[in-house]
Structure formats: C-alpha cells, structure tokens
gemmi code that builds the backbone of each chain (N, CA, C; Angstrom):
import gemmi

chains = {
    "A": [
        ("UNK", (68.584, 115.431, 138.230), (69.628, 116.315, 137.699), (69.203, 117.771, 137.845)),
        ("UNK", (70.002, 118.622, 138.451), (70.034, 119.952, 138.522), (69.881, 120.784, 137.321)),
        ("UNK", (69.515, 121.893, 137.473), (69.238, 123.006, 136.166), (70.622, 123.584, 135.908)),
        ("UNK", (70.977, 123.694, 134.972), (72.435, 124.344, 134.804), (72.073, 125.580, 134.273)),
        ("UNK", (72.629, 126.454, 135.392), (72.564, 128.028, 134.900), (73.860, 129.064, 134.199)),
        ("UNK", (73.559, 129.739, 133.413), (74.859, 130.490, 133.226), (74.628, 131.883, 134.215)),
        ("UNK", (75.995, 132.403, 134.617), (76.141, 133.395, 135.651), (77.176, 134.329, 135.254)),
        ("UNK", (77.189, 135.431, 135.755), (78.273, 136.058, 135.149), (79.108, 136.794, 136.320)),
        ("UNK", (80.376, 137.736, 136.153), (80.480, 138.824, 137.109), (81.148, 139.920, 136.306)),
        ("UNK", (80.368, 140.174, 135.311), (80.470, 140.966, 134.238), (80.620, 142.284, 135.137)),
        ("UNK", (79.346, 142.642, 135.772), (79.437, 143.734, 136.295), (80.409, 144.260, 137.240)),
        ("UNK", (80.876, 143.339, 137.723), (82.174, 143.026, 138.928), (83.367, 143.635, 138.391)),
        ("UNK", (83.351, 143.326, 137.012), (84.476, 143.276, 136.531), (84.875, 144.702, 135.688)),
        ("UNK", (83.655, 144.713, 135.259), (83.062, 146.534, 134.474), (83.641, 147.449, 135.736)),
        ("UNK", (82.886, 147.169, 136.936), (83.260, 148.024, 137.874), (84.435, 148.132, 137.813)),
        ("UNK", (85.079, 147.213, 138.469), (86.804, 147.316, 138.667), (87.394, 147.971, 138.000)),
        ("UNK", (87.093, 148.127, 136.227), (87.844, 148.295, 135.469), (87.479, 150.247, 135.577)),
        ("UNK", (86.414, 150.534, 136.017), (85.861, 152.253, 136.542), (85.203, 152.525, 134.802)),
        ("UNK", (84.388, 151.725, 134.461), (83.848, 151.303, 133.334), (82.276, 151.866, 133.551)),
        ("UNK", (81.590, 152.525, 132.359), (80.475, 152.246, 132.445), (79.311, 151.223, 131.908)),
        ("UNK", (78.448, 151.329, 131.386), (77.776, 150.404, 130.686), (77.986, 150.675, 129.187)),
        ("UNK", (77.871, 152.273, 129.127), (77.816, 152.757, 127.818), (79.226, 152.740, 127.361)),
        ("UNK", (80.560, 152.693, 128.127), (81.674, 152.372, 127.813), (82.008, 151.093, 127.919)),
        ("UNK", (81.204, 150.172, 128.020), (81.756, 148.410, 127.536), (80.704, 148.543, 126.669)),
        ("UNK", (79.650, 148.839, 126.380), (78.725, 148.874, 125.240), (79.637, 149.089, 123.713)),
        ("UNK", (80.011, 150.513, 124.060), (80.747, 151.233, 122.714), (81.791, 150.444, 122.872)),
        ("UNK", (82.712, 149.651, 124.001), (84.057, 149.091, 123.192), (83.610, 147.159, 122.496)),
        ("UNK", (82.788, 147.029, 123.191), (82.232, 145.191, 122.471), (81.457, 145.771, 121.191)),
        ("UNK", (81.263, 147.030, 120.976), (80.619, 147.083, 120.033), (78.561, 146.458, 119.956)),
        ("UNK", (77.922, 147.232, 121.245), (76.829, 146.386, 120.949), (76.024, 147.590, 122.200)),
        ("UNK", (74.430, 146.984, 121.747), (73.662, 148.417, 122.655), (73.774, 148.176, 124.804)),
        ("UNK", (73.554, 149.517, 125.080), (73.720, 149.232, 126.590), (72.801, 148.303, 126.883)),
        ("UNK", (71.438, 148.042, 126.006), (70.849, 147.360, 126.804), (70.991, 146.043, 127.034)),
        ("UNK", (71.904, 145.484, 125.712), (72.729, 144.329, 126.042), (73.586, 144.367, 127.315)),
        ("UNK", (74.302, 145.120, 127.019), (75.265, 144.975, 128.462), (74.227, 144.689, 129.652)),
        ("UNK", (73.620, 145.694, 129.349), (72.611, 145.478, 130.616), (71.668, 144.299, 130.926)),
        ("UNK", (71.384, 143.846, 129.965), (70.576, 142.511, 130.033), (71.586, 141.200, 130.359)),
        ("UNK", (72.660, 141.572, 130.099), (74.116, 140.403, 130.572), (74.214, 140.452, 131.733)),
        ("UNK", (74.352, 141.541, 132.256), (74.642, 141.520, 133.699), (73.814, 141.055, 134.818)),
        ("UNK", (72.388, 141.381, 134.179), (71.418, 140.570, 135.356), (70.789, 139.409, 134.750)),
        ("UNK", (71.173, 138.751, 133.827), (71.515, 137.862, 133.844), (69.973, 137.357, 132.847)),
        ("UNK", (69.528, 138.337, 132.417), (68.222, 137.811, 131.272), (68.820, 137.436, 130.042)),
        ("UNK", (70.013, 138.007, 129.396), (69.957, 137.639, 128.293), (71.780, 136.667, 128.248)),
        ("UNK", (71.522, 135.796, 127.355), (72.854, 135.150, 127.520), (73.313, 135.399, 126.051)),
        ("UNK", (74.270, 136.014, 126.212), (75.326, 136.416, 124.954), (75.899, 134.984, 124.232)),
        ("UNK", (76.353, 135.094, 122.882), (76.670, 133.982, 121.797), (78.124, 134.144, 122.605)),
        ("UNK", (78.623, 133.356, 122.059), (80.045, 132.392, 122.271), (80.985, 133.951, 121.922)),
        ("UNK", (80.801, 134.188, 120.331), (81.345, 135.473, 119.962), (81.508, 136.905, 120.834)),
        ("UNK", (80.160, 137.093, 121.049), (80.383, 138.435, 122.124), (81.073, 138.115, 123.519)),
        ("UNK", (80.702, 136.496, 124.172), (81.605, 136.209, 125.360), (83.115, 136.791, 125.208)),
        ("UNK", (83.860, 135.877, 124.130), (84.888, 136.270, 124.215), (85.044, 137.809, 123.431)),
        ("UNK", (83.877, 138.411, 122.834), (84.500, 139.893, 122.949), (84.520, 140.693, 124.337)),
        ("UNK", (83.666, 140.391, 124.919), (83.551, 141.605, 126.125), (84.659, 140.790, 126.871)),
        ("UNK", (85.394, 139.365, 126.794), (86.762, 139.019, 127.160), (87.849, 140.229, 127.035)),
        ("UNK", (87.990, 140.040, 125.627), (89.212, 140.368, 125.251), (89.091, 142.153, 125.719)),
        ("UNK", (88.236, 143.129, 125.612), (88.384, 143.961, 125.492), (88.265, 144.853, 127.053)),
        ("UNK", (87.732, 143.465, 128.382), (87.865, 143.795, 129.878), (88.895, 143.091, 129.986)),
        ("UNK", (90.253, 142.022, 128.655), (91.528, 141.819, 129.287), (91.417, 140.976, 130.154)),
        ("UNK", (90.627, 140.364, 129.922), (90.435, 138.680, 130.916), (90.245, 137.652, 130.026)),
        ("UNK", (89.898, 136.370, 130.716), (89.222, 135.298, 130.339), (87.958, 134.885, 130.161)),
        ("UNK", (87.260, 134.512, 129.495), (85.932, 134.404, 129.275), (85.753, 133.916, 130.530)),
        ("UNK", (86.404, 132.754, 131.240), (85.964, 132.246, 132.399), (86.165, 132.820, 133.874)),
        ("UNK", (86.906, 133.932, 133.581), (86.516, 134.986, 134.237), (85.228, 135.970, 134.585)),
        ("UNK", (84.898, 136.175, 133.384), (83.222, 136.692, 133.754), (82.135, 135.319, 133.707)),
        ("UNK", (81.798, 134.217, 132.602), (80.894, 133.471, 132.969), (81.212, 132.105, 133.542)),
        ("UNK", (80.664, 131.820, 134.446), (80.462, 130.310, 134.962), (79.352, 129.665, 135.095)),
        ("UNK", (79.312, 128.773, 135.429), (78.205, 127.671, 134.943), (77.775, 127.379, 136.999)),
        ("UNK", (76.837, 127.542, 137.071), (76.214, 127.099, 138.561), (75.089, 126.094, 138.303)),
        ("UNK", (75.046, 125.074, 139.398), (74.510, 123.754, 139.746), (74.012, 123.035, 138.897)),
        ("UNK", (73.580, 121.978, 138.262), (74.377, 120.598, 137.730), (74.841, 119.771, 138.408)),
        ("UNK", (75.044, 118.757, 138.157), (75.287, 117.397, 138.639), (76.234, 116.716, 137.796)),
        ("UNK", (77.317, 116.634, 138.207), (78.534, 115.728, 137.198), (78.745, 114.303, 137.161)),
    ],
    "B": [
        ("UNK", (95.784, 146.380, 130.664), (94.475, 146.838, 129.724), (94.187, 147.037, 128.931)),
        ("UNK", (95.277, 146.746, 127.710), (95.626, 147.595, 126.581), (93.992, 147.902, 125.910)),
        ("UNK", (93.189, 147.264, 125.907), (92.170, 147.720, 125.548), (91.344, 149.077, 125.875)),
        ("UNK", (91.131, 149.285, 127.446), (90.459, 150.208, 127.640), (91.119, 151.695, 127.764)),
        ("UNK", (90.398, 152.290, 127.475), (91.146, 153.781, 126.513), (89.427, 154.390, 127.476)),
        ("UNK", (90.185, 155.478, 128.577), (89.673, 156.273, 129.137), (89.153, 157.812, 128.383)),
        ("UNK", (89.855, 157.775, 127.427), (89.492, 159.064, 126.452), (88.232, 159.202, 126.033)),
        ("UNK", (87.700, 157.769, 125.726), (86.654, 158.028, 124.881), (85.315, 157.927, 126.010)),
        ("UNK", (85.583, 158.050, 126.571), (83.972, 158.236, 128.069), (83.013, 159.444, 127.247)),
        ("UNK", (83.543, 160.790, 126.890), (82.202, 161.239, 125.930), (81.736, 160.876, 125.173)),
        ("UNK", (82.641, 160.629, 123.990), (82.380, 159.845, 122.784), (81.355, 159.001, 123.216)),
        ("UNK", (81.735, 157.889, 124.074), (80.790, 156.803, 124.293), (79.750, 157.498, 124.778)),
        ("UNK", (79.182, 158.220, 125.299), (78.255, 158.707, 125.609), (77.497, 158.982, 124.864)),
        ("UNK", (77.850, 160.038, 123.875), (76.946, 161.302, 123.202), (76.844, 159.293, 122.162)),
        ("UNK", (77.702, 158.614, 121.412), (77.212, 157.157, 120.574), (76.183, 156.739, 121.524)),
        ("UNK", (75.828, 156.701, 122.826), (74.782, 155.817, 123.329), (73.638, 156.619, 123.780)),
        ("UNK", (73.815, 157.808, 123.198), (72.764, 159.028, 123.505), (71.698, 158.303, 122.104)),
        ("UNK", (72.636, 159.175, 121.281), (72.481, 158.919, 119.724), (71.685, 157.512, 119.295)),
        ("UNK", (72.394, 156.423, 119.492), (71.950, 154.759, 119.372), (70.538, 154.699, 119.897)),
        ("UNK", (70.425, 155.491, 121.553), (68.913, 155.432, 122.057), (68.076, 156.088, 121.673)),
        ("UNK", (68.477, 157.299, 120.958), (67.136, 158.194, 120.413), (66.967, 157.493, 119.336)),
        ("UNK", (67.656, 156.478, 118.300), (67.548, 156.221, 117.067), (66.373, 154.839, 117.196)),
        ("UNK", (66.789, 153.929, 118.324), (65.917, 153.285, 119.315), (64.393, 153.472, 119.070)),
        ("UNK", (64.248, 154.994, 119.954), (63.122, 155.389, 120.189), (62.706, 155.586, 118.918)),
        ("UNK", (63.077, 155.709, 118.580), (62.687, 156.282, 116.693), (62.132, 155.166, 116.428)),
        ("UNK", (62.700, 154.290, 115.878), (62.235, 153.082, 115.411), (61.733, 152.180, 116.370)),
        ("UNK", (61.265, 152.208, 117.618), (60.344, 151.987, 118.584), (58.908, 152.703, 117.790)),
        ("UNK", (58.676, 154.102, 118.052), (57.811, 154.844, 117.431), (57.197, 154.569, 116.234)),
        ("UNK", (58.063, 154.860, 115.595), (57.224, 154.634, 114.152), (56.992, 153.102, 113.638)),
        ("UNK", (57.482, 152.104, 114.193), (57.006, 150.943, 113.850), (55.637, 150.732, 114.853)),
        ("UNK", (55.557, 151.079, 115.532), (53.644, 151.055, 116.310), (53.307, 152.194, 115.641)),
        ("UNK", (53.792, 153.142, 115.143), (52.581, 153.937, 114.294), (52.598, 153.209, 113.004)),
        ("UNK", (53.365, 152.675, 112.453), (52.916, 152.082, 111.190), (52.182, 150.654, 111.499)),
        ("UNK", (52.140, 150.099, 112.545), (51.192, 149.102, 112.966), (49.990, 149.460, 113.149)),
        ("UNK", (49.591, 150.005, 113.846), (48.640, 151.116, 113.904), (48.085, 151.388, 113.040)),
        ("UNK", (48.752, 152.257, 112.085), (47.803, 152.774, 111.024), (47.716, 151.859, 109.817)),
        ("UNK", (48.484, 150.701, 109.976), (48.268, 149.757, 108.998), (47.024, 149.480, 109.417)),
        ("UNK", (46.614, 148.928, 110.105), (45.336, 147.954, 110.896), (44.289, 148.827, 110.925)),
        ("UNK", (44.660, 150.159, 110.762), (43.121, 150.974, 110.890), (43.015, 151.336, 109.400)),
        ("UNK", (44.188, 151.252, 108.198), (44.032, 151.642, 106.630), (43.149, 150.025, 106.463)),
        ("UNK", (43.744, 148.840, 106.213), (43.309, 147.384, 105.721), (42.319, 147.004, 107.119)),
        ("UNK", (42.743, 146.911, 108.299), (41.266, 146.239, 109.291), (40.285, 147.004, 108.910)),
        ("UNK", (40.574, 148.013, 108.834), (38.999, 149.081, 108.709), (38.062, 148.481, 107.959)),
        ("UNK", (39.032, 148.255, 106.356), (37.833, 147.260, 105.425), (37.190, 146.141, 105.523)),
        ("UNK", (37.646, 145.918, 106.352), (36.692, 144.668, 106.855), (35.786, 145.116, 107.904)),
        ("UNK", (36.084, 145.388, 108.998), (35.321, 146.370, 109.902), (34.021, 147.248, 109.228)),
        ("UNK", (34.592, 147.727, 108.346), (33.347, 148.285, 107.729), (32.156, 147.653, 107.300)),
        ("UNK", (32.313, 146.413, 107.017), (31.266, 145.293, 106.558), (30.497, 145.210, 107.616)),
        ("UNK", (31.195, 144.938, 108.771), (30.298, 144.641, 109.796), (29.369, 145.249, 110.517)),
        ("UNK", (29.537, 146.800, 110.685), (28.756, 147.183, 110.758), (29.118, 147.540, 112.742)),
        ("UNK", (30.055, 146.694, 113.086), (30.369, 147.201, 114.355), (31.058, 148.350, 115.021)),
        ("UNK", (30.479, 148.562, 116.242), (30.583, 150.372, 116.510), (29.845, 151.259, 116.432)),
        ("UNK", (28.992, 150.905, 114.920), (27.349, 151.441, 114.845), (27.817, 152.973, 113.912)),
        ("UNK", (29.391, 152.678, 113.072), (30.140, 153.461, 112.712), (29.474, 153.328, 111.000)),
        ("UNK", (29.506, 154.690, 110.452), (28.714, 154.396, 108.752), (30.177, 154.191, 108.039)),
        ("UNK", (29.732, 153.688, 107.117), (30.493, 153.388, 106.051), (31.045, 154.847, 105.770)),
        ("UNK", (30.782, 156.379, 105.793), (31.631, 157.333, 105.318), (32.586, 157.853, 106.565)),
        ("UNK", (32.397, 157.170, 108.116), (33.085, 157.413, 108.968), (34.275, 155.885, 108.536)),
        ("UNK", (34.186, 155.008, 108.333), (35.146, 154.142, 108.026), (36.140, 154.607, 106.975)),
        ("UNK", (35.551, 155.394, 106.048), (35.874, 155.596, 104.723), (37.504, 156.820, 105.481)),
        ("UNK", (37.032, 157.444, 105.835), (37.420, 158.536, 106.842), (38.443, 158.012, 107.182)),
        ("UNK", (38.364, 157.219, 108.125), (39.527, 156.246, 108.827), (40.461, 155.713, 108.203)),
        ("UNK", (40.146, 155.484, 106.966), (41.069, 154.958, 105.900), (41.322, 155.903, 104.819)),
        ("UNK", (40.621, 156.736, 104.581), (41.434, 157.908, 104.178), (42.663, 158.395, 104.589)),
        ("UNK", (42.680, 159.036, 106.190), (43.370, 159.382, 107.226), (44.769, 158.424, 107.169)),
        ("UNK", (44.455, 157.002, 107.523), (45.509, 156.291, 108.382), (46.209, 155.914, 107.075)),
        ("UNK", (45.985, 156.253, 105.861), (47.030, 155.267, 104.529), (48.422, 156.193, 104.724)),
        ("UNK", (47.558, 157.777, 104.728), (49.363, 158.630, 104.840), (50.145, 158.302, 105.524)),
        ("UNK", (49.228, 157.976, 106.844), (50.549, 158.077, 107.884), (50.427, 156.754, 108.008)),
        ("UNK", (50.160, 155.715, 107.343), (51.109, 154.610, 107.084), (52.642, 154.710, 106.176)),
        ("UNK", (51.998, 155.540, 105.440), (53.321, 155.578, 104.071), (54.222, 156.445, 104.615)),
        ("UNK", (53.870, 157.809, 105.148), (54.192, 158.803, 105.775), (55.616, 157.649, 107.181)),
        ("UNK", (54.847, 156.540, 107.727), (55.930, 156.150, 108.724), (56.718, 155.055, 108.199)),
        ("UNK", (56.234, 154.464, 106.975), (57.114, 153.839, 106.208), (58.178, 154.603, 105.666)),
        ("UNK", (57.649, 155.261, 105.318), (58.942, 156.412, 105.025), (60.103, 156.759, 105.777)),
        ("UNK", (59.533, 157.440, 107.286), (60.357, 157.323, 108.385), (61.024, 156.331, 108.516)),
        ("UNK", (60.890, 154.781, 108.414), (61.517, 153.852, 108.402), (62.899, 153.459, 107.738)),
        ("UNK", (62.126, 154.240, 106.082), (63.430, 153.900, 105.329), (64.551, 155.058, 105.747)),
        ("UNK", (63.848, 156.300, 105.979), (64.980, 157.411, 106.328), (65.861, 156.867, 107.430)),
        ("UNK", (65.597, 156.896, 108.217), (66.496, 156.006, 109.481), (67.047, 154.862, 108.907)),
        ("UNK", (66.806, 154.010, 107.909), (67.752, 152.790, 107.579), (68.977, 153.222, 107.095)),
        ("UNK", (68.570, 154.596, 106.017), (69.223, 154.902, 105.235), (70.793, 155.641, 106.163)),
        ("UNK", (70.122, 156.620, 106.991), (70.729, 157.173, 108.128), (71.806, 156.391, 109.164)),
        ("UNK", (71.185, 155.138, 109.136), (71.605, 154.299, 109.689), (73.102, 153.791, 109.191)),
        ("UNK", (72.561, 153.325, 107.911), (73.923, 153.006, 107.006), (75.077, 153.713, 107.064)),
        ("UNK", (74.788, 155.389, 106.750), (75.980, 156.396, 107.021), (76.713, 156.427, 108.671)),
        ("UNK", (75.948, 156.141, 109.217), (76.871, 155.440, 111.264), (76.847, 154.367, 111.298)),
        ("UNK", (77.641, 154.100, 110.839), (77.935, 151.943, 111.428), (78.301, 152.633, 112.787)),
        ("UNK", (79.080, 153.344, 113.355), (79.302, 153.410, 114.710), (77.974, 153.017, 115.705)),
        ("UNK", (76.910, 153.706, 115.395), (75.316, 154.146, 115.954), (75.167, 152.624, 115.783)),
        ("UNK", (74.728, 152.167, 114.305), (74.168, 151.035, 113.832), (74.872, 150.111, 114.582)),
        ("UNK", (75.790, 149.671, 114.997), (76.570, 148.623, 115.656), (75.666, 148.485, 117.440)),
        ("UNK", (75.691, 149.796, 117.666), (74.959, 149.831, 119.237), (73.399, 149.626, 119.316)),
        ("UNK", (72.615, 149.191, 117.841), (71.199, 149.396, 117.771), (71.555, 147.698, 117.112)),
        ("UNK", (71.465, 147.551, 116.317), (71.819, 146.293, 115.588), (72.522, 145.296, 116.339)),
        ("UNK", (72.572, 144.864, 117.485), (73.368, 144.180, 117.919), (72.654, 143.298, 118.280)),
        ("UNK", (73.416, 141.727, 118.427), (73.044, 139.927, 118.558), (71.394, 139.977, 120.012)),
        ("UNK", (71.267, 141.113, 120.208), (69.924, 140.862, 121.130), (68.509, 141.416, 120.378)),
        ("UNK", (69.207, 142.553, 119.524), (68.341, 142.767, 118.209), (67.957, 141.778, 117.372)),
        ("UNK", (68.968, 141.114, 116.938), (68.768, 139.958, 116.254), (67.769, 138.879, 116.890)),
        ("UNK", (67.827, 138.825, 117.904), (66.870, 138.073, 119.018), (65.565, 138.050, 118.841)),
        ("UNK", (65.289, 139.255, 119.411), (63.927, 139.882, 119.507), (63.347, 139.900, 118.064)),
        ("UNK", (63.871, 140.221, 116.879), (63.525, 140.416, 115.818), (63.000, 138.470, 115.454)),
        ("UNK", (63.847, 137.995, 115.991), (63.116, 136.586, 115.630), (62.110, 136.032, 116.593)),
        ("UNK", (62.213, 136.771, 118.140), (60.720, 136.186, 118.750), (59.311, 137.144, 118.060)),
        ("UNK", (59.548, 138.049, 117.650), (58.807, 139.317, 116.908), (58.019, 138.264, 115.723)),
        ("UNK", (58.784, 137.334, 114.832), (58.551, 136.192, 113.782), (57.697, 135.736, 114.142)),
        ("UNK", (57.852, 135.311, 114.770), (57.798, 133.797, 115.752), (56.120, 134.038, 116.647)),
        ("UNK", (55.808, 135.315, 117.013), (55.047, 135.926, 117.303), (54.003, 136.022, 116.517)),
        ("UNK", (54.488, 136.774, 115.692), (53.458, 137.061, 114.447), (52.816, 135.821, 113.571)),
        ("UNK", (54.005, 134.765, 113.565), (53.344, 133.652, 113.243), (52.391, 132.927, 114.022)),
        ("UNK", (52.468, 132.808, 115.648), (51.164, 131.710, 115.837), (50.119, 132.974, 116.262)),
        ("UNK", (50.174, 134.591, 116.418), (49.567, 135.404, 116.420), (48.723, 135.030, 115.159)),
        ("UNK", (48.880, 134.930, 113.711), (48.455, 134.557, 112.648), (47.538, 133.201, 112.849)),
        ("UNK", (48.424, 132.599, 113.370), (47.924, 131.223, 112.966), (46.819, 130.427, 113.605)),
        ("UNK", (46.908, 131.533, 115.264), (45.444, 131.446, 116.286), (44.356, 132.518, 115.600)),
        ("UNK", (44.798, 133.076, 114.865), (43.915, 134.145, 114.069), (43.018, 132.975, 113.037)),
        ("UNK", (44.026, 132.806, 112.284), (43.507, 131.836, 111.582), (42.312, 130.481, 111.566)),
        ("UNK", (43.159, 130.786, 112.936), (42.233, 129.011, 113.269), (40.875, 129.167, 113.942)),
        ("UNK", (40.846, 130.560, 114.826), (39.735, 131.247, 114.771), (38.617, 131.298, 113.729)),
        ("UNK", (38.972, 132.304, 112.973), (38.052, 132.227, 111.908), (37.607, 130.758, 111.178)),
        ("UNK", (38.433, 129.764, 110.927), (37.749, 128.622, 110.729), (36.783, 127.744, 111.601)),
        ("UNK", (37.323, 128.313, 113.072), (36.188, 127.782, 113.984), (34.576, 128.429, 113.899)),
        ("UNK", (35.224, 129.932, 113.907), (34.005, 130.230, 113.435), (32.938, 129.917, 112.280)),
        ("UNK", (33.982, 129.267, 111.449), (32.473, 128.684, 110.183), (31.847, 127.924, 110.221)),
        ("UNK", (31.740, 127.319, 111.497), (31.207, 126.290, 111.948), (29.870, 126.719, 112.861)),
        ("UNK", (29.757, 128.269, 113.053), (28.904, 128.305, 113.794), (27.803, 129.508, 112.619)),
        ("UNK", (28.893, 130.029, 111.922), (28.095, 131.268, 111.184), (28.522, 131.428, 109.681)),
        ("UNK", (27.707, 132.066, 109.499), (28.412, 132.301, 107.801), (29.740, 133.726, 108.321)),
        ("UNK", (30.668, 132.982, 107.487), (32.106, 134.240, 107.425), (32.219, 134.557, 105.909)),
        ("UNK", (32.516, 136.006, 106.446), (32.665, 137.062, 104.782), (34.144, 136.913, 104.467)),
        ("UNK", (34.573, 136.385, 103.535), (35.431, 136.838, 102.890), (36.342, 138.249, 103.120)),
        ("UNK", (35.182, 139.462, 102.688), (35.549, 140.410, 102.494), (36.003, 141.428, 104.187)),
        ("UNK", (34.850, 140.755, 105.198), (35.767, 140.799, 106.660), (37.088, 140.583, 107.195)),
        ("UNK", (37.545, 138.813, 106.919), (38.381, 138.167, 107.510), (39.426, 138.258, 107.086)),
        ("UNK", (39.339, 138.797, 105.211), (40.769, 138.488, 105.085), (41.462, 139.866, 105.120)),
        ("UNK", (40.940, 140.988, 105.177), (41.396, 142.501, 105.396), (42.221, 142.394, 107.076)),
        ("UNK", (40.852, 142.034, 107.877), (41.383, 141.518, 109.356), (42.629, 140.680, 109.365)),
        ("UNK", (42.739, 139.375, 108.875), (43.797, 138.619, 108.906), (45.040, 139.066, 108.190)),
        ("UNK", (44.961, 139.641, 107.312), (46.121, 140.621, 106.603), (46.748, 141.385, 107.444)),
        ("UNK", (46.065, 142.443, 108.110), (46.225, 143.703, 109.032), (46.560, 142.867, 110.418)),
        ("UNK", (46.028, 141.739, 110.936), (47.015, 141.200, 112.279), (48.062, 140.744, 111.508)),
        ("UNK", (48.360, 140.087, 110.686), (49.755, 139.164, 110.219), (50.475, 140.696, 110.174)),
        ("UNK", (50.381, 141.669, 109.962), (51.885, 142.710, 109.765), (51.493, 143.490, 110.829)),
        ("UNK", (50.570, 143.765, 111.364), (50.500, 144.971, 112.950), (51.193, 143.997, 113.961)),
        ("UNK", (50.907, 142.454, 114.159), (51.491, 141.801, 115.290), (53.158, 142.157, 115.824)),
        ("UNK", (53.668, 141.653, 114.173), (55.390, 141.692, 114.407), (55.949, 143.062, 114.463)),
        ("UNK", (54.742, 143.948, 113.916), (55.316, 145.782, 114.764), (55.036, 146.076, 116.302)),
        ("UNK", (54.202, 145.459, 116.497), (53.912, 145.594, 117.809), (54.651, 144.995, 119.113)),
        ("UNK", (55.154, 143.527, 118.561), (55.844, 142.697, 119.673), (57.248, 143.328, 119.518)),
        ("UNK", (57.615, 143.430, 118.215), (59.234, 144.153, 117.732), (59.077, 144.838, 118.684)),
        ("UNK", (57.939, 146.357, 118.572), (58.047, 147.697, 119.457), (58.285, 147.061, 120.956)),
        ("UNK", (57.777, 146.202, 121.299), (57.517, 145.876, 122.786), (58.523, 145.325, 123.070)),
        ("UNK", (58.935, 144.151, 122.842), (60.900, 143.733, 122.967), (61.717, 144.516, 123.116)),
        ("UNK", (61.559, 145.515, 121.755), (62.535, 146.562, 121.458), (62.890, 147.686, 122.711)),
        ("UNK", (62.280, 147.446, 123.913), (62.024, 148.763, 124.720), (63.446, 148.589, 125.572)),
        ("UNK", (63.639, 149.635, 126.040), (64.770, 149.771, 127.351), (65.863, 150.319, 126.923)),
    ],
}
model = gemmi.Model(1)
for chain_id, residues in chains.items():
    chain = gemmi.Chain(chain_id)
    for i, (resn, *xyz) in enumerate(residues, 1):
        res = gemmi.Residue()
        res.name, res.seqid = resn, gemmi.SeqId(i, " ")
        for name, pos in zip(("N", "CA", "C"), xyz):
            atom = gemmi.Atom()
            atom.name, atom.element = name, gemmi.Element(name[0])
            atom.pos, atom.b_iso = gemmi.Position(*pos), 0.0
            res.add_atom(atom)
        chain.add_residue(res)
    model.add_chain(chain)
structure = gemmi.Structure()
structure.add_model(model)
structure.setup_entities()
C-alpha cells in the first residue's frame, strides 16, 4: 500500500486571486508563516482552517487540497 | 469573490509587519529567559563542582547577574501578553493552529529532554557518588530552559 499524501494548490490559487501571503494570512485570520508552511506543503492545516482559507479564496476545499497516491 | 476586499493590502501589511516583530519579541526573550534561567539555578549546581576551575565568588556573580534579567525577561513576557490582549487583530496572526503545534512539540520536547536528563543521572549512580545539591539545580534549569529553547527554535520564520 502506497503513502497517502496531502497536496495542495493553495498557492495557485492565492496567485490567481493577485493575493499575497500576508493578504490570505490577515483574511483566514492566521500568521504568514502558516500560509507559508501550507503551501509547501510542511505543515497540514486542521479541517477548520481548510475550509477557512475555502471560503474566503471562494472555492471548495477540494479545490485547494487533494489527496495523492494510495491504493483503493 | 465576495470575500476578497483589495483595500486592505496595507492594512494587511503594516498587521503582518506588527505580528512579526511581536514574533521576534517573544522569539527573544524566551531564549533570554532560558538562558538566564540556567545560568541563575544551573549555576548552583555548577558551583559544587568545581568545573571551569571557576570560584565560588565568580559563580556567585553569575547568579547575581542572570536572576534580573531572568525576571527583567519574564517581565517582558507578561508585557507582550498583556499587549497582546489589547490586538486580537496582531494576536490572531501570532497565535494561530501552527502555534498551537509547536507549543506542544516544545512539551513534548522538554519532556523526554527531562526524562533522558533524568535517566542520566541515575545511570550515573551507578558509577559515582551524585550530589543532590548538583543534579537537582541542573535538572530543574534543563526541565524549563529546554521548552524555551525548542519553543524559540520552532517559533522561527
């Protein structure tokens, strides 16, 4: 059985939106270095902040994270 | 988008200016109060021993010195909590679920930091006589310098 990783395209999506770090920081309410540790992928955010940095980039949680390799 | 509101790009700024110097702050003074904890309480034990080739009125010295600016950065500590309280804005960008994190590997740290401390010194009584008045100043002063130190070190970026 494969390692199941979480992945994001947080930053993908920050971009698009002409977002900085320190402006999804201040709107999820939490430090840049979170943001920053989300995006490359060291730190994995609770269920709660997923769907905050959702709601407030106006997507779907499953829009920024997905789940890579595993075995079903 | 209804969420994102282009107005506030300074705002957010000068809040994540602010959040990081408050950071550094409490980066700082928790290794100086680690620090000078371990050189006010390790010292007394240190002093027994006699290692360094340091006299008892140069130890004395050392612990004279390091109690202020223990209390002196305890102090700092509480001022910034207090400071803290009046910006939930700030506090929200410092306090946040990765803080919470680190603050528990910081625990978690300090505990088997302690507890290889610990188990140390019992190994050692097996080979020598152990002072009392050494080990437990020492073992005091790692159990609270560890979790300032790993906090400070997590805490960085």
């Amino acid at each position: 059985m494969h390692e199941v990783r979480l992945k994001n395209r947080l930053k993908d999506i920050r971009s698009a939106r002409n977002l900085t770090q320190a402006d999804l920081a201040v709107m999820a309410g939490v430090s840049r270095k979170t943001i920053n540790t989300i995006e490359n992928e060291v730190f994995v955010p609770s269920t709660l902040l997923a769907l905050k940095l959702a709601e407030v980039l106006d997507c779907r949680v499953e829009d920024i994270f997905y789940l890579e390799g595993g075995s079903r | 988008m209804g969420y994102i509101s282009k107005a506030t790009d300074v705002d957010n700024e000068k809040r994540i200016e602010q959040a990081e110097r408050q950071r550094l702050w409490r980066r700082l003074l928790l290794a100086i109060n680690g620090v000078a904890y371990f050189a006010w309480i390790g010292s007394q034990g240190l002093n027994q021993t006699g290692l360094l080739g340091w006299s008892p009125q140069e130890w004395s010295l050392i612990q004279t010195l390091s109690w202020p600016i223990w209390a002196i950065s305890l102090g700092g500590v509480f001022v910034q909590m207090a400071w803290l309280r009046r910006n939930r804005q700030v506090t929200r960008l410092i306090d946040d679920e990765r803080t919470a994190h680190v603050t528990r590997y910081a625990y978690q740290g300090g505990y088997w930091g302690l507890l290889l401390a610990v188990a140390a010194v019992y190994a050692a009584t097996f080979f020598t006589q152990v002072d009392a008045r050494v080990v437990l100043p020492l073992l005091l002063a790692t159990g609270v310098t560890l979790n300032s130190f790993i906090y400070a070190w997590l805490y960085r970026g």
